[in-house]
N, CA, C and O atoms as a Tripos MOL2 file, in Angstrom:
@<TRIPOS>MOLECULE
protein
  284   283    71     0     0
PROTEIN
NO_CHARGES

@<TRIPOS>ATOM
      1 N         264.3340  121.6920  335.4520 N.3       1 UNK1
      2 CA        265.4910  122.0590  336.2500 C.3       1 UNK1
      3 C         266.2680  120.7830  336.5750 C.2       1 UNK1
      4 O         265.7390  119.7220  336.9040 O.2       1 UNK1
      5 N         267.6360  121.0100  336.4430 N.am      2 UNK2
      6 CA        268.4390  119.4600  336.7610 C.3       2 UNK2
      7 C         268.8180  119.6320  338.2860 C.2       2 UNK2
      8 O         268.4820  120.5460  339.0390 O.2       2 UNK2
      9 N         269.9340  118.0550  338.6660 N.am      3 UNK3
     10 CA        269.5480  118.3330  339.5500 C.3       3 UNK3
     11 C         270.8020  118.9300  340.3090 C.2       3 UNK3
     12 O         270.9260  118.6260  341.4950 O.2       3 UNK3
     13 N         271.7560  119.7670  339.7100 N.am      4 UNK4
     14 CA        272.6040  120.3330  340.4000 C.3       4 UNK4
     15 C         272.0670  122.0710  340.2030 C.2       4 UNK4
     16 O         272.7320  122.9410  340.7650 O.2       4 UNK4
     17 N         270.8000  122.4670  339.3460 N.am      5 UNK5
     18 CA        270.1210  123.8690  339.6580 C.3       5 UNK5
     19 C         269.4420  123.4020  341.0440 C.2       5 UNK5
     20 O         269.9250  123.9720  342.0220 O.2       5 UNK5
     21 N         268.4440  122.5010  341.3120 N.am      6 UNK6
     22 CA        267.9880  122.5410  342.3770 C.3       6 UNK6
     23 C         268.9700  122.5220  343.5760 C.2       6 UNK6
     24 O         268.7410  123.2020  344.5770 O.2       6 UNK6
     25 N         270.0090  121.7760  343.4690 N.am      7 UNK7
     26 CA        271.0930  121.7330  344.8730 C.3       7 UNK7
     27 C         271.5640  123.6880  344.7880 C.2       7 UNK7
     28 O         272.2140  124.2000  345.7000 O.2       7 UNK7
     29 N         271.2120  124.2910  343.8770 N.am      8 UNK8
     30 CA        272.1050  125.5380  344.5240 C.3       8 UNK8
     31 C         271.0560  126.5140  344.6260 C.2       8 UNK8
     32 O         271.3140  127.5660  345.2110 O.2       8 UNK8
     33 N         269.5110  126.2590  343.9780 N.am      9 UNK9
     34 CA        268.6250  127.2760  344.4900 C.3       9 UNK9
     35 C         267.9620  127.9340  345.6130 C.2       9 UNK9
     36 O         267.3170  128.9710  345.7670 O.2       9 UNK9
     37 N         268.4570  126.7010  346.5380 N.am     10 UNK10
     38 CA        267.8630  127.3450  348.2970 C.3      10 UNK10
     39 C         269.2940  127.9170  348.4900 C.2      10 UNK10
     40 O         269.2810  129.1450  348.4170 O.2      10 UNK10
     41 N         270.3960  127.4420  348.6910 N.am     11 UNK11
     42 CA        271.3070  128.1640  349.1190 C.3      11 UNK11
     43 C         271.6000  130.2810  348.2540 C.2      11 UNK11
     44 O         271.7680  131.3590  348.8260 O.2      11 UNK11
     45 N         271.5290  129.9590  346.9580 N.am     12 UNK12
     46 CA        271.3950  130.6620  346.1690 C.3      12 UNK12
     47 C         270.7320  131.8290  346.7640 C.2      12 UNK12
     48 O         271.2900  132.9040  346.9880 O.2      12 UNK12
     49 N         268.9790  131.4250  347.1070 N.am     13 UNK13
     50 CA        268.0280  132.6930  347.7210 C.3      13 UNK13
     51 C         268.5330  132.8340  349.1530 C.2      13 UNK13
     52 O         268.1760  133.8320  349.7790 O.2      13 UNK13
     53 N         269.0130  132.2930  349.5040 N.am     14 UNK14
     54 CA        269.6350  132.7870  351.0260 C.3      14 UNK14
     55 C         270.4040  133.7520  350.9080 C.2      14 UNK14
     56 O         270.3010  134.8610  351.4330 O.2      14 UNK14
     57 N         271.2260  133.3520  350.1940 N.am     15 UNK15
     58 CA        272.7190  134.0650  349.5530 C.3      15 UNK15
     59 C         272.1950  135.7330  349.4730 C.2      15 UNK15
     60 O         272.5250  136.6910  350.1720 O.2      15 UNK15
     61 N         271.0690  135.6150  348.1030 N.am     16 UNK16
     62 CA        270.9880  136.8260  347.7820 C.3      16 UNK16
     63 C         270.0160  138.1540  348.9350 C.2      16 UNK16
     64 O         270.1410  139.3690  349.0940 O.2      16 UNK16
     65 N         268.9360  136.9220  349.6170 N.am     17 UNK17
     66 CA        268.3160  138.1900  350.8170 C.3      17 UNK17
     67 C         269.8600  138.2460  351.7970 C.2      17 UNK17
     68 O         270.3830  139.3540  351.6750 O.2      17 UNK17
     69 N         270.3820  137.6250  352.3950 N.am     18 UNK18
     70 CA        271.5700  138.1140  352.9030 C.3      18 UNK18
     71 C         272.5350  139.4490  352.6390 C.2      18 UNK18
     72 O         272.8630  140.4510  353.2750 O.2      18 UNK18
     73 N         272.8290  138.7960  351.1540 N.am     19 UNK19
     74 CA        273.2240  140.2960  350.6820 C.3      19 UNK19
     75 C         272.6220  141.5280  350.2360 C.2      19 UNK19
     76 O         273.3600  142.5020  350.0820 O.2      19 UNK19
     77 N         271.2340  141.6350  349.9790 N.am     20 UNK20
     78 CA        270.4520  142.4860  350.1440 C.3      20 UNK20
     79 C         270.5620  143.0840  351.3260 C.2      20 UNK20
     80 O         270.8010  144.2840  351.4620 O.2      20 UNK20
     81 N         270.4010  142.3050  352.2080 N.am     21 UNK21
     82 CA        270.0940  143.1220  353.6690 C.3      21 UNK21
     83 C         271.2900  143.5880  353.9980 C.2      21 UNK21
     84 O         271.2500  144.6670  354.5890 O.2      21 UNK21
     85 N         272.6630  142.9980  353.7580 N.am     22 UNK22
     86 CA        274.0000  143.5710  353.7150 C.3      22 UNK22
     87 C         273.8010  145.1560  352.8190 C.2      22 UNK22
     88 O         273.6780  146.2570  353.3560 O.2      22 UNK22
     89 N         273.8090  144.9860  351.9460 N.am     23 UNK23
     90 CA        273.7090  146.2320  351.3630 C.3      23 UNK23
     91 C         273.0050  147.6740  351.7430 C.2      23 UNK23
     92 O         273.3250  148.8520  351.9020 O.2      23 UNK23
     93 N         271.9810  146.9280  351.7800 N.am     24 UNK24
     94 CA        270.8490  148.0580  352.2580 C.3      24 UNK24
     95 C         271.2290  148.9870  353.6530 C.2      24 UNK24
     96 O         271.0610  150.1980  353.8000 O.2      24 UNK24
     97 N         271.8500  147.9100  354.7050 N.am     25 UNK25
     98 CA        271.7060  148.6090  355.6750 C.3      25 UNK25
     99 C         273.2200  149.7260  355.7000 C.2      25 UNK25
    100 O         273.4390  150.7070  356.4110 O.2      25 UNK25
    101 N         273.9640  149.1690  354.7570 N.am     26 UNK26
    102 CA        275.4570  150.1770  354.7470 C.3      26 UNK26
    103 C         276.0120  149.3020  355.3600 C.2      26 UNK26
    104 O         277.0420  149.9150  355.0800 O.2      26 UNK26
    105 N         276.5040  148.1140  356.1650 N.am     27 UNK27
    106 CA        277.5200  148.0930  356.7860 C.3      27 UNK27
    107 C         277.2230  146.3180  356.8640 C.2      27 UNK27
    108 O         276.1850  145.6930  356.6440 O.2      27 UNK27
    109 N         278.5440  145.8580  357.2530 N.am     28 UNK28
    110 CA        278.7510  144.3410  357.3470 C.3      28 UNK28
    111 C         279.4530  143.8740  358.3620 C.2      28 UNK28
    112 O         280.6030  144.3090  358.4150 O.2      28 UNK28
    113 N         279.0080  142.8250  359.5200 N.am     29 UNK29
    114 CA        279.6240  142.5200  360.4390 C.3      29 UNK29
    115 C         280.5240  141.2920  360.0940 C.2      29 UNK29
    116 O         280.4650  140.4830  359.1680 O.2      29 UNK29
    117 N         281.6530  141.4690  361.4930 N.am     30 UNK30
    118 CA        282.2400  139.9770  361.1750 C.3      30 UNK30
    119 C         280.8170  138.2900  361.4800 C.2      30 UNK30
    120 O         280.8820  137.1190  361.1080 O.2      30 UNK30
    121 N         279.6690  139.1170  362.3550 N.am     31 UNK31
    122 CA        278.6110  137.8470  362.3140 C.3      31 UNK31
    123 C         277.8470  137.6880  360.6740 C.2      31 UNK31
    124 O         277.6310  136.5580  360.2370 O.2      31 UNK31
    125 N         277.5130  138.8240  359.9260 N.am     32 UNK32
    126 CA        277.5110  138.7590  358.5230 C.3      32 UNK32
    127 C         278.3920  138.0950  357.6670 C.2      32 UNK32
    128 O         278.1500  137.0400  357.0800 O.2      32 UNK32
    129 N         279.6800  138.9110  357.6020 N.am     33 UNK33
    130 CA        280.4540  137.7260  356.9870 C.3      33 UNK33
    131 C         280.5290  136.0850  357.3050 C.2      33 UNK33
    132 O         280.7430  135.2910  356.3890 O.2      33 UNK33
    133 N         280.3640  135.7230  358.4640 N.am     34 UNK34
    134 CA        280.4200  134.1550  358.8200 C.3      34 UNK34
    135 C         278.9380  133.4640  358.6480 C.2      34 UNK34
    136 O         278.8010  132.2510  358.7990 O.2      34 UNK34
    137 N         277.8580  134.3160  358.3250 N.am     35 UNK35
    138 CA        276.8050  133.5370  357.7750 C.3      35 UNK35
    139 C         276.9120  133.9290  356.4720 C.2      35 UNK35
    140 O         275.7580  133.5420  356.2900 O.2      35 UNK35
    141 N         277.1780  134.2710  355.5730 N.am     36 UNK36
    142 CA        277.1660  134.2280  354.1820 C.3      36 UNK36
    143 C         277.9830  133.4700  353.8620 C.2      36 UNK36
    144 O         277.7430  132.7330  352.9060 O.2      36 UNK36
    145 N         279.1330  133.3910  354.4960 N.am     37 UNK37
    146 CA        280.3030  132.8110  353.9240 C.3      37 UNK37
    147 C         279.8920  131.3640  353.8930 C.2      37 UNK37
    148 O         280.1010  130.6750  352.8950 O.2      37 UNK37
    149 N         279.0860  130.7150  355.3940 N.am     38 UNK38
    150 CA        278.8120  129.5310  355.9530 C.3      38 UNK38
    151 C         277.7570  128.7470  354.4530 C.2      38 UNK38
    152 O         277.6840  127.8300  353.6350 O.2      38 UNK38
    153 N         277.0640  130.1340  355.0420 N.am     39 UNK39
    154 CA        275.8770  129.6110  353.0460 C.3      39 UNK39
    155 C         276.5090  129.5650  352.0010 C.2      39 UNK39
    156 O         275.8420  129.0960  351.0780 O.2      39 UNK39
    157 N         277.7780  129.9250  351.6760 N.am     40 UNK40
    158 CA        277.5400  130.2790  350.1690 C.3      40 UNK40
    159 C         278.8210  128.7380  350.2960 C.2      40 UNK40
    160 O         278.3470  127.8540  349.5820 O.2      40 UNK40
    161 N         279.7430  128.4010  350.7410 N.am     41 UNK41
    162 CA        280.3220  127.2050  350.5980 C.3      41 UNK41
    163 C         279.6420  125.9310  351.3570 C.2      41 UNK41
    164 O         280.2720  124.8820  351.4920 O.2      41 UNK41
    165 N         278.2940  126.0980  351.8490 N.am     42 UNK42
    166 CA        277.6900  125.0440  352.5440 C.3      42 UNK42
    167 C         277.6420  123.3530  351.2900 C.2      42 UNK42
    168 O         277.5790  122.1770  351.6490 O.2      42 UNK42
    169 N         277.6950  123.8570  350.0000 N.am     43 UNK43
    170 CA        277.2070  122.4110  348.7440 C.3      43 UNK43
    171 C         279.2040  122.2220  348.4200 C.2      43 UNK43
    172 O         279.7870  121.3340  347.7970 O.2      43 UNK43
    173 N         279.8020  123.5100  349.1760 N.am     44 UNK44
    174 CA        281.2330  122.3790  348.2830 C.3      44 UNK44
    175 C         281.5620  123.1310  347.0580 C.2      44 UNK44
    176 O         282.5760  122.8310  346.4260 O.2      44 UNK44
    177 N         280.8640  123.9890  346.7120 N.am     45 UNK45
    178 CA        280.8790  124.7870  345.4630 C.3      45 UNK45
    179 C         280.1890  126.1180  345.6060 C.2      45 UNK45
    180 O         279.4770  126.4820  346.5420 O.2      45 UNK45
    181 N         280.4700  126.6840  344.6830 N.am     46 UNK46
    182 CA        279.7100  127.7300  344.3930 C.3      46 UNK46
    183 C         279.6260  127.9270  342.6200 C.2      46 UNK46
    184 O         280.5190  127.8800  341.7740 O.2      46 UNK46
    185 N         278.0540  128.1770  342.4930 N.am     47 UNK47
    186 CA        277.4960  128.5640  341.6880 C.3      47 UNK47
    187 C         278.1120  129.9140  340.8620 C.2      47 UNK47
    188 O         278.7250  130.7220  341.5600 O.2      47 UNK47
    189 N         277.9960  130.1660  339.5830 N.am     48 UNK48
    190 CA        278.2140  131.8270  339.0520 C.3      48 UNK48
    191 C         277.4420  132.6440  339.7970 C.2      48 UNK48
    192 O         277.8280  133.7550  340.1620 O.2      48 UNK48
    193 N         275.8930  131.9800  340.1750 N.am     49 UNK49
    194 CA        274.8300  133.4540  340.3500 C.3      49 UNK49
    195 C         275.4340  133.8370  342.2230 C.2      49 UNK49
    196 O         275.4290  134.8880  342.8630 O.2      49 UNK49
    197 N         275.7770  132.7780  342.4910 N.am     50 UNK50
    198 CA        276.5960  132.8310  344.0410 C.3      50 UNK50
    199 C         277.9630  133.7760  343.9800 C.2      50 UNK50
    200 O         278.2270  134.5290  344.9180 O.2      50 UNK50
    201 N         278.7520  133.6860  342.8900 N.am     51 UNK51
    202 CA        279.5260  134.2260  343.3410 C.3      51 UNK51
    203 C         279.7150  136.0320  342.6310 C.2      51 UNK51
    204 O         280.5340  136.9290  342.8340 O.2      51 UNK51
    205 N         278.5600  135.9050  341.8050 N.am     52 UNK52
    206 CA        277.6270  137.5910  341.8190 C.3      52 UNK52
    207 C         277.7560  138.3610  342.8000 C.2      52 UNK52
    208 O         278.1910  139.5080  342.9080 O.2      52 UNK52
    209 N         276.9790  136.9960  344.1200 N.am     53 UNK53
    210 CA        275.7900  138.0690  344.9130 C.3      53 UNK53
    211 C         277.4990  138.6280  345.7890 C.2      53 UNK53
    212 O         277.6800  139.7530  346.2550 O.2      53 UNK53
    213 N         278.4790  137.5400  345.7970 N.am     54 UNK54
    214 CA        279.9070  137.9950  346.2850 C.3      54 UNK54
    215 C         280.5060  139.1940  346.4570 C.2      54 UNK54
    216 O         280.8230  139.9720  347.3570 O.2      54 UNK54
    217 N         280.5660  139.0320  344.8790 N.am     55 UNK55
    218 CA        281.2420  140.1150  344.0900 C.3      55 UNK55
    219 C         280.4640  141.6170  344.1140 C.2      55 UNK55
    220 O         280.9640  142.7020  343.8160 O.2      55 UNK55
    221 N         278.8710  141.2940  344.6350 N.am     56 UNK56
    222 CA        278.3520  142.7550  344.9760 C.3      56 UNK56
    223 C         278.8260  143.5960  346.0540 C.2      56 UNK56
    224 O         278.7540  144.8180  346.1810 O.2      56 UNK56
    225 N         279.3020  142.7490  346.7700 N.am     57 UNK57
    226 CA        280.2070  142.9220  348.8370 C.3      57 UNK57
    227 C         281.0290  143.2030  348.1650 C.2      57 UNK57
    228 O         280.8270  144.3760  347.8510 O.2      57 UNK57
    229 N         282.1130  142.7580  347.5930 N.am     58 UNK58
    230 CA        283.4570  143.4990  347.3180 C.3      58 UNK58
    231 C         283.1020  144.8390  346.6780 C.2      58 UNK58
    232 O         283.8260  145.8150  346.8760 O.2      58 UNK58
    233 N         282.1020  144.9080  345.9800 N.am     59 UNK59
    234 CA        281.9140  145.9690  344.6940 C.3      59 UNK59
    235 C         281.8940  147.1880  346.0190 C.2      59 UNK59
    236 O         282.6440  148.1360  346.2500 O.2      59 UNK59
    237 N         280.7420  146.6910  346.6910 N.am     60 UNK60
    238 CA        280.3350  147.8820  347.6870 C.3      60 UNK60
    239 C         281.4380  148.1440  348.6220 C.2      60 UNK60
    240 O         281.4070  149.2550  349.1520 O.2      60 UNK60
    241 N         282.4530  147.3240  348.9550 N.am     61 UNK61
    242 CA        283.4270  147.8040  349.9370 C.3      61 UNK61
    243 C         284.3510  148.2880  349.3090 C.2      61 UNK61
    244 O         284.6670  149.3470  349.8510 O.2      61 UNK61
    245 N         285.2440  147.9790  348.0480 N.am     62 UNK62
    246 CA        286.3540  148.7630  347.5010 C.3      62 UNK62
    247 C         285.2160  150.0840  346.9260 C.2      62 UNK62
    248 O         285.7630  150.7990  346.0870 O.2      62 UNK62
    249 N         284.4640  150.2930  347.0950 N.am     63 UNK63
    250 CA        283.8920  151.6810  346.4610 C.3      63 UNK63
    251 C         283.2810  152.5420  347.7950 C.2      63 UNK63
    252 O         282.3160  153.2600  347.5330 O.2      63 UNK63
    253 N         283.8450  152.5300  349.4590 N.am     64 UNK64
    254 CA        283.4530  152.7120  350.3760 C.3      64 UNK64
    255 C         281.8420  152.3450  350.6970 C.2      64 UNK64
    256 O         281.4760  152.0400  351.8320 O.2      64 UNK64
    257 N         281.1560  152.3970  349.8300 N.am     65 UNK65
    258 CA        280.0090  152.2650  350.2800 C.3      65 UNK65
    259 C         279.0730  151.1530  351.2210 C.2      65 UNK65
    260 O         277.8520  151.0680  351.3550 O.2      65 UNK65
    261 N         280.0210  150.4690  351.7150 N.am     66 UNK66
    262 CA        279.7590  149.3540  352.9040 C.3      66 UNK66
    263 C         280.7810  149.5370  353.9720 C.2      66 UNK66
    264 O         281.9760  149.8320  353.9800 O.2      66 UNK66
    265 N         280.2050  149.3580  354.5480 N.am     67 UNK67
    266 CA        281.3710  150.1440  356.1950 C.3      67 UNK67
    267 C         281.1690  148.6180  356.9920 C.2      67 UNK67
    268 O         280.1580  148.0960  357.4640 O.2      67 UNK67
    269 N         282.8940  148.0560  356.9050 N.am     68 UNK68
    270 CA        282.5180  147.1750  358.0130 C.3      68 UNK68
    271 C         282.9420  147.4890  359.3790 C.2      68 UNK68
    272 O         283.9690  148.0860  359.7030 O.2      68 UNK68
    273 N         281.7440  146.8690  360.3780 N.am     69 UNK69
    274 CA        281.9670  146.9340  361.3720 C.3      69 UNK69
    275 C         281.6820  145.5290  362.1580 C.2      69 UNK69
    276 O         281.0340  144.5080  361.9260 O.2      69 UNK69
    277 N         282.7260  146.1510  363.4870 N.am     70 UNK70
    278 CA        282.6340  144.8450  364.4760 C.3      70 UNK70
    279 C         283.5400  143.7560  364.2890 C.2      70 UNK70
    280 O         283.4010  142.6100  364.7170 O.2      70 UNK70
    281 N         284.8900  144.4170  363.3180 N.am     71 UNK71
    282 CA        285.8470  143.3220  363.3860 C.3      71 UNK71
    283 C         287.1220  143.3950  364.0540 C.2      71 UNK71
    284 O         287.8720  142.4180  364.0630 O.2      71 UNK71
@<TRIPOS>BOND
     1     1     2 1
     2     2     3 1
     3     3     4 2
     4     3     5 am
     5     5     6 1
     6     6     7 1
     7     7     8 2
     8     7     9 am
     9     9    10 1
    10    10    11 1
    11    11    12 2
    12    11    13 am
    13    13    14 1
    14    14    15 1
    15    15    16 2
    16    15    17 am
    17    17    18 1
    18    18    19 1
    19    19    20 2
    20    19    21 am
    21    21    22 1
    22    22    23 1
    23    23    24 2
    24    23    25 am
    25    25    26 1
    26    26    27 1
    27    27    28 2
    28    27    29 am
    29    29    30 1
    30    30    31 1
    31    31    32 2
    32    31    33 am
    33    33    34 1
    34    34    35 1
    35    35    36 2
    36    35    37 am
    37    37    38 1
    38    38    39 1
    39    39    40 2
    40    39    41 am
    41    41    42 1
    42    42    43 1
    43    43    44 2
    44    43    45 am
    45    45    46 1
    46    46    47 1
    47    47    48 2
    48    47    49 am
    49    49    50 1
    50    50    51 1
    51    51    52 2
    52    51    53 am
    53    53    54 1
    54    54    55 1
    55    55    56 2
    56    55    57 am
    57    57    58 1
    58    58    59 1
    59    59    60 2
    60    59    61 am
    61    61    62 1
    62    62    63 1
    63    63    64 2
    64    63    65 am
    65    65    66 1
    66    66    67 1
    67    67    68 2
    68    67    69 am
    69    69    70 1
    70    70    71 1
    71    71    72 2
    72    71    73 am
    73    73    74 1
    74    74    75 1
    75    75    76 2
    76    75    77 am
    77    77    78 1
    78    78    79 1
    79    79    80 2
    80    79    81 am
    81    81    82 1
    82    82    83 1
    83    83    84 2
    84    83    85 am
    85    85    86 1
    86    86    87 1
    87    87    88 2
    88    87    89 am
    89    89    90 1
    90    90    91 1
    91    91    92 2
    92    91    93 am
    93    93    94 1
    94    94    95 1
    95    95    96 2
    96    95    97 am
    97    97    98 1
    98    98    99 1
    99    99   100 2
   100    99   101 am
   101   101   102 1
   102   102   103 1
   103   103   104 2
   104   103   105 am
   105   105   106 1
   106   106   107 1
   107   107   108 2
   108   107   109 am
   109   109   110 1
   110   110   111 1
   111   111   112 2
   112   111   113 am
   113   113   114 1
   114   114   115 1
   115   115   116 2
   116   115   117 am
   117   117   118 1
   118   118   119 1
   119   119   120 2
   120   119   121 am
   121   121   122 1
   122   122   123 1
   123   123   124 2
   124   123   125 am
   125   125   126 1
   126   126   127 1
   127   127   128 2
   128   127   129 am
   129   129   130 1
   130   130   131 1
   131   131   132 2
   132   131   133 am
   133   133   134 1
   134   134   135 1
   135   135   136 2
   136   135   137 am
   137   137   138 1
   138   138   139 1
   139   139   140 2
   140   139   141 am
   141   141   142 1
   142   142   143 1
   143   143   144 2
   144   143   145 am
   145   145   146 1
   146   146   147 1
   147   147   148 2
   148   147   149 am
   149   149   150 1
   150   150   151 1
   151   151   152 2
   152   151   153 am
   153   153   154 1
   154   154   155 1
   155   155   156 2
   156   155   157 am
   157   157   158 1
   158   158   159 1
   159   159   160 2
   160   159   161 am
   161   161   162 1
   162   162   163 1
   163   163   164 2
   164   163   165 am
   165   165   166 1
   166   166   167 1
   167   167   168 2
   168   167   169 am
   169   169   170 1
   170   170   171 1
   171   171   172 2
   172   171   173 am
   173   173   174 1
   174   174   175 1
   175   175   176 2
   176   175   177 am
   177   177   178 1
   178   178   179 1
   179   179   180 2
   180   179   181 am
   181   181   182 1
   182   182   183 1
   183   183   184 2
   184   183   185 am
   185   185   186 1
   186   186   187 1
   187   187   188 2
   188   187   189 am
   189   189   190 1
   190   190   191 1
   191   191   192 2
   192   191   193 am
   193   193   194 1
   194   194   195 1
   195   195   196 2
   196   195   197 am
   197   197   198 1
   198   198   199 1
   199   199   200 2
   200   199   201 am
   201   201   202 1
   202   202   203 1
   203   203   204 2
   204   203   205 am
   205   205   206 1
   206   206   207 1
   207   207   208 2
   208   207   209 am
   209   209   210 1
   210   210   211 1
   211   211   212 2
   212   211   213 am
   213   213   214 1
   214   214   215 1
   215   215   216 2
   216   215   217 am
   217   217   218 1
   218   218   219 1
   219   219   220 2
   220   219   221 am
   221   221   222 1
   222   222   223 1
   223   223   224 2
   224   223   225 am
   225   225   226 1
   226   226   227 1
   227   227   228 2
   228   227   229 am
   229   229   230 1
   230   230   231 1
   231   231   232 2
   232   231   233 am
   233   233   234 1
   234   234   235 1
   235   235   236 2
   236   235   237 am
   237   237   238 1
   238   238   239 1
   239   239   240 2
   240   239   241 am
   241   241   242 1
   242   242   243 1
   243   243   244 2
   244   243   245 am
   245   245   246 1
   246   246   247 1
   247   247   248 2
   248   247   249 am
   249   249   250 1
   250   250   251 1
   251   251   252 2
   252   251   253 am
   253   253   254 1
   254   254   255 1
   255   255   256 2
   256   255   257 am
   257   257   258 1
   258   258   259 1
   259   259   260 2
   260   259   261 am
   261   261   262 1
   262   262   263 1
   263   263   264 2
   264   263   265 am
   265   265   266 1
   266   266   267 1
   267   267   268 2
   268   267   269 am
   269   269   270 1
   270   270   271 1
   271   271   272 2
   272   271   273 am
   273   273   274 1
   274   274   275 1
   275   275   276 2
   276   275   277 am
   277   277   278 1
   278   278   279 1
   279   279   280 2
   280   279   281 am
   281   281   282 1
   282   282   283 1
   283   283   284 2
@<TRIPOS>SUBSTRUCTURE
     1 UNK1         2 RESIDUE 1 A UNK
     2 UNK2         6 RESIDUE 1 A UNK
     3 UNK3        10 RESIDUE 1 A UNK
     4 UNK4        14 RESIDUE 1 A UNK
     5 UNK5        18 RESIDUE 1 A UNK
     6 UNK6        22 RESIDUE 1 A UNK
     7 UNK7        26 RESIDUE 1 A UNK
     8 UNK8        30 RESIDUE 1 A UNK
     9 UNK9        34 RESIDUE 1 A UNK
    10 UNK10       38 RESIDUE 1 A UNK
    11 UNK11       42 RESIDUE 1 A UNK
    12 UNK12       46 RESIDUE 1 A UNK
    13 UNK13       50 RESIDUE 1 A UNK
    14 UNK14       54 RESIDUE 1 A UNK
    15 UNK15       58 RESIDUE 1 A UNK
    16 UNK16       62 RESIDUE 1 A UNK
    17 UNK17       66 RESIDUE 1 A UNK
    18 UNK18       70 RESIDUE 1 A UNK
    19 UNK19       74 RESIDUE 1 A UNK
    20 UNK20       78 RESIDUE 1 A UNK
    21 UNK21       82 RESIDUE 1 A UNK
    22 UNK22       86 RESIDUE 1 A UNK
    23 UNK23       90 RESIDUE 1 A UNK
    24 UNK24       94 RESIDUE 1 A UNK
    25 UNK25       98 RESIDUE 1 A UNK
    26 UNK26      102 RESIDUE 1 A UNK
    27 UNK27      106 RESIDUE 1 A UNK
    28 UNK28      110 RESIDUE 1 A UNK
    29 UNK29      114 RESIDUE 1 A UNK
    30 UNK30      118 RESIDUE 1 A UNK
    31 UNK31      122 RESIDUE 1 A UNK
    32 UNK32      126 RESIDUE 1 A UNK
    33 UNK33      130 RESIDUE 1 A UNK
    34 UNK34      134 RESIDUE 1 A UNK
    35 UNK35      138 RESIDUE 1 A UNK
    36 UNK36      142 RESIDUE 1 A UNK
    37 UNK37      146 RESIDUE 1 A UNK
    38 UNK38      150 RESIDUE 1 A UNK
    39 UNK39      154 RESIDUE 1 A UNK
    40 UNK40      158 RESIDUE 1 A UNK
    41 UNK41      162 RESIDUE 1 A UNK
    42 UNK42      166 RESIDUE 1 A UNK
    43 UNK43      170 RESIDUE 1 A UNK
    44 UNK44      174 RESIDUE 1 A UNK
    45 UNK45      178 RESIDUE 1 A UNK
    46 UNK46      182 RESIDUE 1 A UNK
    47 UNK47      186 RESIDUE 1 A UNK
    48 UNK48      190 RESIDUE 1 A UNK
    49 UNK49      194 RESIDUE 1 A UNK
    50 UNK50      198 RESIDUE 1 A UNK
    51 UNK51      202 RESIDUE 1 A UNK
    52 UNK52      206 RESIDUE 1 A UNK
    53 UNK53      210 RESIDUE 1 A UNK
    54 UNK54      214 RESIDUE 1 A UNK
    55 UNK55      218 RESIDUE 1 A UNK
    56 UNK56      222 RESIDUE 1 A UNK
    57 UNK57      226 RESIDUE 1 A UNK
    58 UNK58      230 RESIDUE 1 A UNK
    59 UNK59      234 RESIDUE 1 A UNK
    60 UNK60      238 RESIDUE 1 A UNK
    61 UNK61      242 RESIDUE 1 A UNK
    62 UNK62      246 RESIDUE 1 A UNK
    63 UNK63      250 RESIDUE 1 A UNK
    64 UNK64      254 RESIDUE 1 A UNK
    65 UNK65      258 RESIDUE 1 A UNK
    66 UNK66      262 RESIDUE 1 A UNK
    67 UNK67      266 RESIDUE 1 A UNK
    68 UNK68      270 RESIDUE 1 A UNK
    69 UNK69      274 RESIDUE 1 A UNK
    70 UNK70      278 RESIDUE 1 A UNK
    71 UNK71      282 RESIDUE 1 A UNK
């Protein structure tokens, strides 16, 4: 592994239980959005597999199936 895989693999698994647990539960707060967001630009970049776990939040909100609340 080089060493810009290791700079994005802890942020990376954060990323993705975050959005797991986003998903799962149906719904996303504005305190959700400001810790994912905080993780996923914390290195200055973002990764492809980072901006996946992204693109799964949009997937689930333009298709109703994530309800945000609390904004």
């Amino acid at each position: 592994m080089n060493d810009q895989e290791n700079r994005y693999k802890q942020p990376e698994l954060a990323i993705e239980e975050i959005v797991n647990r986003i998903i799962s539960s149906g719904k996303m707060s504005r305190q959700d959005h400001i810790l994912l967001t905080s993780v996923a630009v914390k290195n200055g970049e973002m990764s492809t597999e980072t901006r996946r776990h992204i693109n799964r939040i949009f997937d689930y909100i333009q298709t109703s199936r994530l309800k945000l609340v609390d904004w």
